[in-house]
VEXMARMI-929362 format. One record per residue: residue number from 1; residue in one letter; x, y, z of N, C-alpha, C, O, CB in turn. Coordinates in steps of 0.1 Angstrom, whole numbers, plus 5000, padded with zeros to 4 digits. Glycine has a CB too. Layout:
<rs>
(NUM,'a',(X,Y,Z),(X,Y,Z),(X,Y,Z),(X,Y,Z),(X,Y,Z)),
...
</rs>
This chain:
<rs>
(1,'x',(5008,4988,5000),(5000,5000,5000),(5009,5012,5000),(5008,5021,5009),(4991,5000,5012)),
(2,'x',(5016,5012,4989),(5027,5025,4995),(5019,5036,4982),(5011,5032,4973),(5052,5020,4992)),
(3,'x',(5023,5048,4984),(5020,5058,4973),(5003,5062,4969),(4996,5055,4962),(5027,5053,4960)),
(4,'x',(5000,5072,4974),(4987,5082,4970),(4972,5073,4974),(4961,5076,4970),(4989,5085,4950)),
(5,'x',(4975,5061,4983),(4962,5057,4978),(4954,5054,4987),(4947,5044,4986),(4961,5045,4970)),
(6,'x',(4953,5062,4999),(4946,5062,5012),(4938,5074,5014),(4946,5082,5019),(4956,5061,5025)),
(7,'x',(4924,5082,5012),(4913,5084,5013),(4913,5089,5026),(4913,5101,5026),(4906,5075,5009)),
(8,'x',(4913,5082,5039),(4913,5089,5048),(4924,5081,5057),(4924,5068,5057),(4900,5092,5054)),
(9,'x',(4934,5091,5064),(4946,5089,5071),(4944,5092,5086),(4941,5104,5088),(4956,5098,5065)),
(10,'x',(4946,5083,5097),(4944,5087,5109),(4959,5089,5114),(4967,5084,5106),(4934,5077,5118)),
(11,'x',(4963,5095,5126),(4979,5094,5129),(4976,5102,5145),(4971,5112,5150),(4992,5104,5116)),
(12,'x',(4984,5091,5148),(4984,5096,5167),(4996,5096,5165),(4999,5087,5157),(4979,5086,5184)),
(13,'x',(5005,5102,5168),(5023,5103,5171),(5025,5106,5180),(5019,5114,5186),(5032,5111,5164)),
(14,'x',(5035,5099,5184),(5038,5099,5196),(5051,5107,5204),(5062,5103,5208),(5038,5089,5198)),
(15,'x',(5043,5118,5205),(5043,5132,5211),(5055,5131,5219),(5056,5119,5223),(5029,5136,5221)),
(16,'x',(5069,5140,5225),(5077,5138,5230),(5074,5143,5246),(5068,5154,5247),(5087,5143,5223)),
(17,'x',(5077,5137,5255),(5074,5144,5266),(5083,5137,5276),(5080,5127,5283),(5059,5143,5269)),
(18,'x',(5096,5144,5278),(5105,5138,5285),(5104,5135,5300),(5107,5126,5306),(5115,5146,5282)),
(19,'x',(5099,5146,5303),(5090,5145,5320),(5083,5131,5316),(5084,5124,5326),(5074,5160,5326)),
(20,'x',(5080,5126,5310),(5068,5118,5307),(5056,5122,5313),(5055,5132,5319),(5070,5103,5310)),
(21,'x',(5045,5112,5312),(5032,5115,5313),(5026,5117,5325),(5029,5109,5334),(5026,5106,5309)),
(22,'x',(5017,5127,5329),(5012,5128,5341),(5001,5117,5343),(4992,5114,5335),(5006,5142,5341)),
(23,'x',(5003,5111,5355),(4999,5098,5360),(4985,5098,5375),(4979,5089,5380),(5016,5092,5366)),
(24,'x',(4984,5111,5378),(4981,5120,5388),(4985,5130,5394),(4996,5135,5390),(4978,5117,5394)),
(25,'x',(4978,5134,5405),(4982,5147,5414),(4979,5148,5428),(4968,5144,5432),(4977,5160,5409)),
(26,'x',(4988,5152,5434),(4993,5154,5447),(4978,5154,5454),(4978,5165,5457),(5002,5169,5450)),
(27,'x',(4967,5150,5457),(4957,5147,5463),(4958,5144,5475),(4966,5135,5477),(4953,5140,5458)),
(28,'x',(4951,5148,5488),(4949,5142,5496),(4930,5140,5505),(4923,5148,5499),(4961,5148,5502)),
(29,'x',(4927,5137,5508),(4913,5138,5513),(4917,5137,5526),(4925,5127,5529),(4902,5128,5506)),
(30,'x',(4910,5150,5542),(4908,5147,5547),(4899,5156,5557),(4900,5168,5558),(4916,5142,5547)),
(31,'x',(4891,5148,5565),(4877,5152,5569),(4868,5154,5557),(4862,5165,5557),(4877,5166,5578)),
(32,'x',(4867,5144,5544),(4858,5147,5535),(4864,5159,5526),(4860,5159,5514),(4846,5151,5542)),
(33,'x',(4871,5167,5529),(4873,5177,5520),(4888,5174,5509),(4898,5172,5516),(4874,5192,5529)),
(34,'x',(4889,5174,5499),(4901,5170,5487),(4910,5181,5484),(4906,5190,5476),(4895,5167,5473)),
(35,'x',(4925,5183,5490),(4931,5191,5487),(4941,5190,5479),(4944,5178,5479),(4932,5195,5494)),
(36,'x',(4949,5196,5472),(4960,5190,5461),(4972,5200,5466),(4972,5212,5469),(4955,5192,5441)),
(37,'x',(4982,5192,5465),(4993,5197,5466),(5000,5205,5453),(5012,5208,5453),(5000,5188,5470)),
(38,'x',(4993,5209,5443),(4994,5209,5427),(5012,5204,5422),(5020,5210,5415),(4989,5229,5421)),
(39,'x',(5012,5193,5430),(5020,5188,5422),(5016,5174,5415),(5009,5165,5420),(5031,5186,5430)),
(40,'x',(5021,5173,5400),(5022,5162,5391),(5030,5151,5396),(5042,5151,5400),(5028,5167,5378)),
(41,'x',(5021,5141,5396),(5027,5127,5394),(5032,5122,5381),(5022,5122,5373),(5017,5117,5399)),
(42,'x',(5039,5119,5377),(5043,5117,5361),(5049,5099,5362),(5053,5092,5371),(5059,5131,5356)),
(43,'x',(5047,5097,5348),(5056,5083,5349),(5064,5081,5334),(5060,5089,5325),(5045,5067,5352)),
(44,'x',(5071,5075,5331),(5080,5075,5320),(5073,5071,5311),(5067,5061,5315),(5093,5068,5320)),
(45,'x',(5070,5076,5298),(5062,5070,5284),(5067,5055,5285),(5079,5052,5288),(5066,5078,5267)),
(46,'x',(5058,5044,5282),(5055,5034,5276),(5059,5029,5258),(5054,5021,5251),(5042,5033,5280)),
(47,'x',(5067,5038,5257),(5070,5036,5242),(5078,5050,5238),(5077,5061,5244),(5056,5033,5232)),
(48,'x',(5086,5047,5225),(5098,5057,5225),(5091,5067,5217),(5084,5060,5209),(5114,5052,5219)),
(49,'x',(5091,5078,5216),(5087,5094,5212),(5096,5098,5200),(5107,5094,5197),(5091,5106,5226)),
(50,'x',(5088,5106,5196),(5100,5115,5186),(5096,5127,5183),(5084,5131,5186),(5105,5108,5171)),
(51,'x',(5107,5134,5177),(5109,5149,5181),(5098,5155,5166),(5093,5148,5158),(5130,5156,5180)),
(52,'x',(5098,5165,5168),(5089,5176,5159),(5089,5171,5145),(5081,5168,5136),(5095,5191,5160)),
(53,'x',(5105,5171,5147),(5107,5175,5134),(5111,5160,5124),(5113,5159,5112),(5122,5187,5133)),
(54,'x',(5110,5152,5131),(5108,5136,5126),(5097,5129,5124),(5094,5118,5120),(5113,5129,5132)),
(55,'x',(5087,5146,5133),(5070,5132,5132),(5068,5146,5117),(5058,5144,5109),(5049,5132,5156)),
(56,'x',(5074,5155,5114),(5072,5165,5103),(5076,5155,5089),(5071,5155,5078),(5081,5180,5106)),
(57,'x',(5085,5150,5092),(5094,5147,5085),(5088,5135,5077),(5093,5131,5066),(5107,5145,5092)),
(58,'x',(5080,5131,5082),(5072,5114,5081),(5069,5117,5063),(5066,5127,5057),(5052,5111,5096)),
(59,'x',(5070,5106,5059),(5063,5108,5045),(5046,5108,5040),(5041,5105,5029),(5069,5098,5037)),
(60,'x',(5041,5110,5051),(5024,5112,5052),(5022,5118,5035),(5018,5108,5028),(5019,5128,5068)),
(61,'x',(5023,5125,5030),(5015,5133,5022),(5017,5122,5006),(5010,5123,4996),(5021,5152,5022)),
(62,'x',(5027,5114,5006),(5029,5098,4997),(5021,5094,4998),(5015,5095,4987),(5039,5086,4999)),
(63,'x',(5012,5089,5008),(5001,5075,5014),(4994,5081,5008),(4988,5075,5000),(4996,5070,5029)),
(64,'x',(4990,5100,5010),(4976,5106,5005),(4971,5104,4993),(4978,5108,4984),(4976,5118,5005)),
(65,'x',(4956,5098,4989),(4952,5100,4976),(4952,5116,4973),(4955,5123,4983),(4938,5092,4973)),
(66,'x',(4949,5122,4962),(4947,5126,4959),(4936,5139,4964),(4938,5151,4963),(4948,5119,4953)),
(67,'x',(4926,5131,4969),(4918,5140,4977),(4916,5133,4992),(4912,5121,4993),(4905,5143,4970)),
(68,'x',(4918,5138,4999),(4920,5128,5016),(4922,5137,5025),(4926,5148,5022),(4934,5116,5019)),
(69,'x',(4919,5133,5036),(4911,5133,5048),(4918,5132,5061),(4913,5122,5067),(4903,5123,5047)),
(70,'x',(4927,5137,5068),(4936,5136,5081),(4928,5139,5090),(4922,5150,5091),(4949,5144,5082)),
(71,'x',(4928,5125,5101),(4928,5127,5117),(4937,5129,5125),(4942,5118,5129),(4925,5118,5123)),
(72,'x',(4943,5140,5129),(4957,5136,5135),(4957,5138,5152),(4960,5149,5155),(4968,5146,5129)),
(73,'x',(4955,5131,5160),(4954,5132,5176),(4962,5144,5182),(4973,5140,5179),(4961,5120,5183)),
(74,'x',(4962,5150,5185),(4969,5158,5194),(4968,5161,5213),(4962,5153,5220),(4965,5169,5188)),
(75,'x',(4974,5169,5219),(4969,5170,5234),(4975,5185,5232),(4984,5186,5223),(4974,5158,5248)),
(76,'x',(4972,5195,5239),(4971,5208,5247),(4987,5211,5240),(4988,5220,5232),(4969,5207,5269)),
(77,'x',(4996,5205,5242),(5006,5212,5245),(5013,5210,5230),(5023,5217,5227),(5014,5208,5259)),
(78,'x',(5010,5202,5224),(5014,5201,5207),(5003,5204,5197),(5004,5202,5185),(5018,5186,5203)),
(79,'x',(4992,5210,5204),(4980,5214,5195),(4986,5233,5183),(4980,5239,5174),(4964,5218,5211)),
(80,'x',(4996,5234,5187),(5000,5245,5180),(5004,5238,5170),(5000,5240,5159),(5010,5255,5187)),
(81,'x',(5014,5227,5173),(5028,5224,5165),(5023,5212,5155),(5029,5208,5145),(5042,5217,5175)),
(82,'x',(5004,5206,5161),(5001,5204,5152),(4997,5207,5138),(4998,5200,5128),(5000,5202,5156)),
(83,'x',(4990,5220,5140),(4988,5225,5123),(4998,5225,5111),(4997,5224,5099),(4984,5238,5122)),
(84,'x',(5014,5230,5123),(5023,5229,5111),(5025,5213,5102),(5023,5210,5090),(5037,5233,5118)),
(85,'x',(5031,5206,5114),(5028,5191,5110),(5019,5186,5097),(5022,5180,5087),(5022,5186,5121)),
(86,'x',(5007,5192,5103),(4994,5188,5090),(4998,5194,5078),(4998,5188,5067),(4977,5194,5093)),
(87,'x',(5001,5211,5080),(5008,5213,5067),(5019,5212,5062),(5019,5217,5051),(5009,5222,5064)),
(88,'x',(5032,5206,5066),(5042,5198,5065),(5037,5184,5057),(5046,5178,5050),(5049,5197,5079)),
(89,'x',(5027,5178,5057),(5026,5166,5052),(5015,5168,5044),(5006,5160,5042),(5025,5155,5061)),
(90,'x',(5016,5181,5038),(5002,5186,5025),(4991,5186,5032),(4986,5176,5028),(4998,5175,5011)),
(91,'x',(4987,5190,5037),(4970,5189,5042),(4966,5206,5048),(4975,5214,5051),(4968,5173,5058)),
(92,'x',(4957,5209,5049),(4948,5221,5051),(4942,5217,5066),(4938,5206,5069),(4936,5224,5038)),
(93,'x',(4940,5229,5074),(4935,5223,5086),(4920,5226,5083),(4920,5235,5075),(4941,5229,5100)),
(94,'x',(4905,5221,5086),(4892,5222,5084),(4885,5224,5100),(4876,5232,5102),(4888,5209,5076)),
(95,'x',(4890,5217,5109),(4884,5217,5122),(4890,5208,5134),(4898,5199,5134),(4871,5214,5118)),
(96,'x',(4882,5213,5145),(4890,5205,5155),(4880,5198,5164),(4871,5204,5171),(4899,5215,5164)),
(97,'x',(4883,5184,5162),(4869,5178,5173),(4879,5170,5187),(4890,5165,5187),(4857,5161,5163)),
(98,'x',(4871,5172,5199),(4875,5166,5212),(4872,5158,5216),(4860,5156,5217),(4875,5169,5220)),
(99,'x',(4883,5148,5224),(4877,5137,5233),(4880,5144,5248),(4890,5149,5252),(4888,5120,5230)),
(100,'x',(4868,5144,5256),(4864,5146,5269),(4867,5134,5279),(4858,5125,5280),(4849,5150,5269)),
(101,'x',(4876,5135,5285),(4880,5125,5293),(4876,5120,5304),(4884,5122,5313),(4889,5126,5294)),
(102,'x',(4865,5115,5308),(4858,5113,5325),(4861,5113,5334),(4856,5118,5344),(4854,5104,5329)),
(103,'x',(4874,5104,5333),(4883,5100,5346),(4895,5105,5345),(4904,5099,5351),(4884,5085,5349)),
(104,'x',(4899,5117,5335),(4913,5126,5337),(4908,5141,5343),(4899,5148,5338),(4923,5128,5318)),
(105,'x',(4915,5144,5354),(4912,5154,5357),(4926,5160,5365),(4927,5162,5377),(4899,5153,5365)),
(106,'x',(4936,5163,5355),(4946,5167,5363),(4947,5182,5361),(4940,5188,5353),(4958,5160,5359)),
(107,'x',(4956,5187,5370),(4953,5200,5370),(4963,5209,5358),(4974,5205,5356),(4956,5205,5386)),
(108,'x',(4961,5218,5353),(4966,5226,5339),(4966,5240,5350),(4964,5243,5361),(4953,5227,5322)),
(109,'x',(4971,5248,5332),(4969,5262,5336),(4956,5269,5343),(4959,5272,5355),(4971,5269,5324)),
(110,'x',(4947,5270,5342),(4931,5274,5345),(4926,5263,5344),(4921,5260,5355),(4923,5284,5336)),
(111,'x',(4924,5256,5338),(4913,5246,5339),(4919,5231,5343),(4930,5231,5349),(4905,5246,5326)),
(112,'x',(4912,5221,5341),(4920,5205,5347),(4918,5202,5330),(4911,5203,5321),(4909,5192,5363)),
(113,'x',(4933,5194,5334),(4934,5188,5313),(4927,5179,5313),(4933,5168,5313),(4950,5182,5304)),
(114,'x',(4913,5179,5312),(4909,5163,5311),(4902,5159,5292),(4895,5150,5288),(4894,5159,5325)),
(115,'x',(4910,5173,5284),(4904,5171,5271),(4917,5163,5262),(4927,5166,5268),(4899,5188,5263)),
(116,'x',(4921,5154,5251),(4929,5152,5243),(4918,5161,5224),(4906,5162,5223),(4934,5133,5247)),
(117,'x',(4927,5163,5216),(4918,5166,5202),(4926,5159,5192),(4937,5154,5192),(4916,5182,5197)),
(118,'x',(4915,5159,5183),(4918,5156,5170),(4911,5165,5158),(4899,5167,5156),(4915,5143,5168)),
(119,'x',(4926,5170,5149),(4928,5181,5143),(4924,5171,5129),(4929,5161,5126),(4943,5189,5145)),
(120,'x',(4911,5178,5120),(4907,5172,5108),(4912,5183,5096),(4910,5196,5096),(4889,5168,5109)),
(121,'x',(4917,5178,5090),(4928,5185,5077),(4922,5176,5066),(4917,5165,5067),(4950,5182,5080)),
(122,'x',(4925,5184,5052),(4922,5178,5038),(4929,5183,5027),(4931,5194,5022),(4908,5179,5034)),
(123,'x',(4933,5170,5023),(4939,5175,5009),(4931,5177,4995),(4922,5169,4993),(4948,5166,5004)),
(124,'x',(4933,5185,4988),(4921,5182,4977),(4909,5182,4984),(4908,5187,4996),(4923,5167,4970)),
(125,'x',(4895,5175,4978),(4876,5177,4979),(4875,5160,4983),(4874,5151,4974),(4864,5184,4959)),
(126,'x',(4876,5158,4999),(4874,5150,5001),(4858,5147,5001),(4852,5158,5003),(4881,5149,5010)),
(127,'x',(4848,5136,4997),(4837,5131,5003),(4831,5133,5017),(4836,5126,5027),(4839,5120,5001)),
(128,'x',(4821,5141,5019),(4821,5138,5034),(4810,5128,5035),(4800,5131,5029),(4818,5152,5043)),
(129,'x',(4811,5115,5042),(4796,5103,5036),(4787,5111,5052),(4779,5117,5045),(4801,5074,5039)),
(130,'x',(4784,5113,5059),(4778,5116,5069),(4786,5127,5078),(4796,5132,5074),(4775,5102,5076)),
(131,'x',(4780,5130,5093),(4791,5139,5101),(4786,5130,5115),(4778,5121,5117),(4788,5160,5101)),
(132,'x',(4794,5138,5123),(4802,5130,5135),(4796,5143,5144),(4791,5154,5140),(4823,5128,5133)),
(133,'x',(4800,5136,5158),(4796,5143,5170),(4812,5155,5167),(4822,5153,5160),(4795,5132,5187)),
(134,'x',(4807,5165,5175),(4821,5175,5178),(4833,5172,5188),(4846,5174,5187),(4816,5189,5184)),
(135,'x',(4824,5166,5196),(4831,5163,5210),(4827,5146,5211),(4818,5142,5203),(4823,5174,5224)),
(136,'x',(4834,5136,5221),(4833,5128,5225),(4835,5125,5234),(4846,5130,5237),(4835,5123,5221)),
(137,'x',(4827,5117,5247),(4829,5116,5260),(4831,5103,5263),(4824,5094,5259),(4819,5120,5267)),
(138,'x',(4840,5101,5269),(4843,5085,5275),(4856,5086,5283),(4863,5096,5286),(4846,5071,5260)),
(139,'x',(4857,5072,5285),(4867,5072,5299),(4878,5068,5293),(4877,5064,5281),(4863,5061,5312)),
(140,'x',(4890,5068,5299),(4904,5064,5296),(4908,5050,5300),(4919,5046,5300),(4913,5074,5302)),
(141,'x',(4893,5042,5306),(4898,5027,5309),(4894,5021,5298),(4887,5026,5289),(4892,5019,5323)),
(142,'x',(4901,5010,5297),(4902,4999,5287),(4901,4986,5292),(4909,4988,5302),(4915,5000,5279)),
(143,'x',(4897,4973,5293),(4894,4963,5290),(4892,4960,5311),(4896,4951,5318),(4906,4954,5279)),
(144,'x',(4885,4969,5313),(4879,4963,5328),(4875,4980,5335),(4876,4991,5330),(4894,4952,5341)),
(145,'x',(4872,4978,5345),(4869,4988,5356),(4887,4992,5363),(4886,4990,5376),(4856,4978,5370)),
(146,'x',(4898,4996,5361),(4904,5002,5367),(4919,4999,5360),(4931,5000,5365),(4901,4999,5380)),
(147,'x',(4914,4996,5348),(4925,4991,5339),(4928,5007,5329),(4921,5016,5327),(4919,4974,5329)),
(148,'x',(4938,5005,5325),(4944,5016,5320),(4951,5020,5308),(4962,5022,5314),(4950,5018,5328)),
(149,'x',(4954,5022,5297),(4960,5017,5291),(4967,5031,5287),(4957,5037,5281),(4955,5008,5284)),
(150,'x',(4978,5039,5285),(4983,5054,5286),(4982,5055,5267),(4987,5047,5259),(5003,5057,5296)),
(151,'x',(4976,5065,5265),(4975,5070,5247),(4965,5059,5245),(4968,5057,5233),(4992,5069,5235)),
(152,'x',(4957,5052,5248),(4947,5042,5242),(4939,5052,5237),(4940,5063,5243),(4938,5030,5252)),
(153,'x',(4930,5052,5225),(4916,5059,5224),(4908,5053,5220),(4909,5045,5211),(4914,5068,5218)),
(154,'x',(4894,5058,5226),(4883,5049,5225),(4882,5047,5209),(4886,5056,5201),(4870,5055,5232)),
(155,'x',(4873,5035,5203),(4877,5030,5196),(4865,5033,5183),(4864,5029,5172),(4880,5019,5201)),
(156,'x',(4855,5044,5195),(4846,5048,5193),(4849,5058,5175),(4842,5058,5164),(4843,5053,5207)),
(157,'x',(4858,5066,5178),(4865,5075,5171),(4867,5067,5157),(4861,5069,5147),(4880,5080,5179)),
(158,'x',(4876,5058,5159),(4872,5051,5146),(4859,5049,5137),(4856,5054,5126),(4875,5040,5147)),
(159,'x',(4849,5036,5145),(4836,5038,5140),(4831,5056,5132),(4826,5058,5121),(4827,5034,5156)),
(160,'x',(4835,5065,5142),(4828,5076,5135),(4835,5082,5122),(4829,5087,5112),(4827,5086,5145)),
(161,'x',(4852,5081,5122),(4856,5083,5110),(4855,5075,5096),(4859,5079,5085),(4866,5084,5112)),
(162,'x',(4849,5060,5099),(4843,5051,5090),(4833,5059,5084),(4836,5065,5073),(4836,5040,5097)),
(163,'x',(4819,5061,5090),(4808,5068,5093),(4811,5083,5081),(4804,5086,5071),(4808,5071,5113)),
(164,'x',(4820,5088,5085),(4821,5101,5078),(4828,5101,5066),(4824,5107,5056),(4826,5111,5086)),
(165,'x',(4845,5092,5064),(4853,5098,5052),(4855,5082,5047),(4858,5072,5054),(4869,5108,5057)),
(166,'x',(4852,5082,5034),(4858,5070,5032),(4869,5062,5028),(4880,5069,5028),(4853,5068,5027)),
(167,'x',(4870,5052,5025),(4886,5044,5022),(4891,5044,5011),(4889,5053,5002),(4888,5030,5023)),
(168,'x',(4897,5037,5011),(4913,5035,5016),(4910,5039,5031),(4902,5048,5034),(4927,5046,5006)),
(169,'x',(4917,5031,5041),(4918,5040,5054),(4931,5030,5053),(4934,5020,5046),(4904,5041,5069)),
(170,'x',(4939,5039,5065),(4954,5034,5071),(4958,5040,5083),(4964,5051,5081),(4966,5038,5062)),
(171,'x',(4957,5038,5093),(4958,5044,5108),(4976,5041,5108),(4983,5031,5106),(4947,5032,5122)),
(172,'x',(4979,5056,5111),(4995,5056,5114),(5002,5051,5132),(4993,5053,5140),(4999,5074,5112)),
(173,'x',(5008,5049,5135),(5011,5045,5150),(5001,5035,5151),(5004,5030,5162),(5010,5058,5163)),
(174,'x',(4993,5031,5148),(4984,5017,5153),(4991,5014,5163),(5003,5017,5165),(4983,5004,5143)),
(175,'x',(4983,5007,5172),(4984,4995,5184),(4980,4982,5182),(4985,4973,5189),(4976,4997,5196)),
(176,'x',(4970,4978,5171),(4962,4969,5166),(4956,4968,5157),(4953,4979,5152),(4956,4967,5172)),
(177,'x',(4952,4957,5150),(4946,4956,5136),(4932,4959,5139),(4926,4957,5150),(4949,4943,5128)),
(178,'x',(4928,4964,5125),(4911,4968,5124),(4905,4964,5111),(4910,4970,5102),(4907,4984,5125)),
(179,'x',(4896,4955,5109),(4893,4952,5099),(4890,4961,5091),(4883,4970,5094),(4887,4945,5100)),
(180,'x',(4895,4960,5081),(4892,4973,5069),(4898,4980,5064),(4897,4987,5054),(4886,4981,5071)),
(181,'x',(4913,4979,5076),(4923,4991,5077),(4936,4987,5073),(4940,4975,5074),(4924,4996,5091)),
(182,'x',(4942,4995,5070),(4958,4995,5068),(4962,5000,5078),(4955,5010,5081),(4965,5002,5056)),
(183,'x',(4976,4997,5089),(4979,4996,5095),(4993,4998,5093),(4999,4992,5084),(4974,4990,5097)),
(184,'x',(5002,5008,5105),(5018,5010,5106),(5018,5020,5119),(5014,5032,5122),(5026,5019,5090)),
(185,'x',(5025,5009,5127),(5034,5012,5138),(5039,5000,5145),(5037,4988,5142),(5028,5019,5149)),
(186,'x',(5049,5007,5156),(5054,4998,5160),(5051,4990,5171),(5059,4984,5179),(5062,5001,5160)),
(187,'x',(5038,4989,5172),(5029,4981,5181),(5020,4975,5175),(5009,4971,5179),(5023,4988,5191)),
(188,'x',(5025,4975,5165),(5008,4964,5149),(5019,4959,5143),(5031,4963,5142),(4993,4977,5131)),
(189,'x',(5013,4946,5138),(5021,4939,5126),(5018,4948,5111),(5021,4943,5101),(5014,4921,5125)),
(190,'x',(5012,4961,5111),(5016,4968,5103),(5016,4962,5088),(5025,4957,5083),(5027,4971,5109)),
(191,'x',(5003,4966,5084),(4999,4962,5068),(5006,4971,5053),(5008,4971,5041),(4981,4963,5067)),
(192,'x',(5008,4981,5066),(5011,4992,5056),(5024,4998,5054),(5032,4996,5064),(5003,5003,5057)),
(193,'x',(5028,5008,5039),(5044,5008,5039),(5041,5024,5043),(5030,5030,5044),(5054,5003,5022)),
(194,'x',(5055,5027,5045),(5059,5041,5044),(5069,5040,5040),(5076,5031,5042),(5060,5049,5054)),
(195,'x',(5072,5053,5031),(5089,5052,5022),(5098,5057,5031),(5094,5061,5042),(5092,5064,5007)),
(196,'x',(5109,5056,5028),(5119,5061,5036),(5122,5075,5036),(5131,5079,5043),(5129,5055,5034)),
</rs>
């Protein structure tokens, strides 16, 4: 599947964050009342990162047909550096939809970060087959009540980019195969090529 022929392109990259990931915060509860020490609990990413200018560098805009369709994940603090990205790999930015996180509530500048987004970009006059919620709500557990899995997203997000843009599809960074899909990272047996 190498060269021009994917319709709609999803891509989570994986964002550099040397602190690594915030894991919680300084919490304590007592007499009923919740107070925070506003310090971050952090833990080391679960998989190796790369820098700006190598997730820029990626040959994304090869895979693109002609006219197509980018999902690209973002969070708060690469949501700038995403648009370049998108336009680094040919694409136009169109809009920005959010996942609302239930059970993330760590603390930020003014508000608690419990949002991650995804920035929708197009090359060329993509098809739109239907539309999608703006926002999405769900939790950050995965396969039980207190299970966890760090960068998982609900899988929900897919179903809806089915729903809206059509194929060719090829999800970049995969974790797992999806029927239907082309597939490349280094956590999928990865159906799909990228050039060098």
């Amino acid at each position: 599947s190498v060269g021009g022929k994917y319709r709609t392109i999803v891509a989570d990259p994986p964002w550099e964050y040397p602190e690594g990931f915030a894991s919680g915060h300084g919490r304590t509860v007592k007499e009923g009342k919740e107070t925070y020490s506003g310090k971050v609990q952090t833990e080391a990413l679960p998989y190796p990162s790369m820098t700006l200018g190598k997730i820029a560098a990626l040959p994304v805009a090869d895979m693109a047909a002609p006219c197509c369709r980018l999902f690209l994940r973002t969070t708060n603090r690469f949501l700038p550096s995403s648009f370049e990205i998108a336009n680094e790999w040919g694409f136009a930015y169109r809009q920005m939809l959010v996942w609302h996180k239930t059970d993330a509530n760590l603390p930020a500048h003014v508000a608690p970060n419990s949002a991650e987004f995804l920035l929708v970009a197009t090359k060329g006059s993509p098809a739109r087959l239907e539309t999608m919620p703006s926002a999405v709500i769900a939790a950050t557990r995965y396969g039980g009540p207190g299970v966890k899995s760090h960068s998982r997203k609900p899988e929900c997000f897919l179903d809806y980019i089915e729903r809206v843009s059509p194929g060719p599809y090829v999800e970049l960074f995969a974790r797992r195969a999806r029927f239907g899909w082309d597939y490349w990272g280094n956590e999928s047996l990865g159906t799909a090529e990228m050039a060098a």
